[in-house]
C-alpha positions in Angstrom: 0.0 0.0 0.0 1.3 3.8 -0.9 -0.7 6.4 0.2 -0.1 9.9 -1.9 -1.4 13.4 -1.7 -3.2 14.9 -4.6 -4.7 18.5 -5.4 -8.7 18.0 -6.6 -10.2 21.3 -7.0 -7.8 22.8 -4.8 -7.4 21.2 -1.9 -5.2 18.0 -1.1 -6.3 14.9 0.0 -4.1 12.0 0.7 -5.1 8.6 -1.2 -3.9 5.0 -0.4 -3.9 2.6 -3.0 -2.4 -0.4 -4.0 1.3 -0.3 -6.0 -0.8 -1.7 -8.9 -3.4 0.5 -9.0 -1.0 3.1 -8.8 0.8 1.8 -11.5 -2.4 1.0 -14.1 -3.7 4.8 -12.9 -0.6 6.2 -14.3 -0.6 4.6 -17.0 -3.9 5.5 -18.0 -3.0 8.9 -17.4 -0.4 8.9 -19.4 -2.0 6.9 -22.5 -4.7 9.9 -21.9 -2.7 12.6 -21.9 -3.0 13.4 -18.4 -1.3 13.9 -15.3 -2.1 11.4 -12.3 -4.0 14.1 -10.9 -6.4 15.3 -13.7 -7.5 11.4 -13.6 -8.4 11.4 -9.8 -9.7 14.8 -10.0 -12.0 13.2 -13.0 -12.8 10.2 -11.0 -13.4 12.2 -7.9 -16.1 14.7 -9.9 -17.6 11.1 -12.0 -18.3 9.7 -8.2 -20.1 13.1 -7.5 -19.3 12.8 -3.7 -20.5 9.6 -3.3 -18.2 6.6 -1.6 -14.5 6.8 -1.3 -12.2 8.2 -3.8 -9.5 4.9 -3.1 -12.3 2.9 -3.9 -14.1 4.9 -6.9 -9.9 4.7 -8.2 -10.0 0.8 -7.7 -12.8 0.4 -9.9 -12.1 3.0 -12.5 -8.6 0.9 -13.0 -11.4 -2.1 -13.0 -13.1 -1.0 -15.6 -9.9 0.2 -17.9 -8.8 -3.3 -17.9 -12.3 -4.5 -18.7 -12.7 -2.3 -21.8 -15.8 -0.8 -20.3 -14.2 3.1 -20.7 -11.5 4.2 -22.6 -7.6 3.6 -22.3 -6.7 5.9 -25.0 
């Protein structure tokens, strides 16, 4: 587990995740064009303030590697 600290809107929150879900988010990110933290911001505003943002990350990386949202 690795917990980091991101800016979303602002303000920092710290996230713990997985090394591999750290590792698939960034690559994401980077096959989008995007830095690590536009793609939790994006996840964090998709979740619209329900659940938890490690968890709402865990299944976003999920879904990538199911093909049910985009990887490019």
């Amino acid at each position: 587990m690795r917990k980091r600290s991101v800016t979303i809107d602002g303000h920092r929150t710290s996230i713990t995740l997985e090394d591999a879900f750290w590792e698939e988010l960034s690559a994401l990110a980077r096959r989008r064009g995007l830095s690590l933290g536009a793609l939790v911001a994006e996840v964090d505003r998709a979740k619209g303030g329900a659940g938890n943002l490690s968890s709402a990350l865990r299944v976003h990386v999920l879904e990538a590697l199911r093909g049910n949202i985009s990887r490019a």
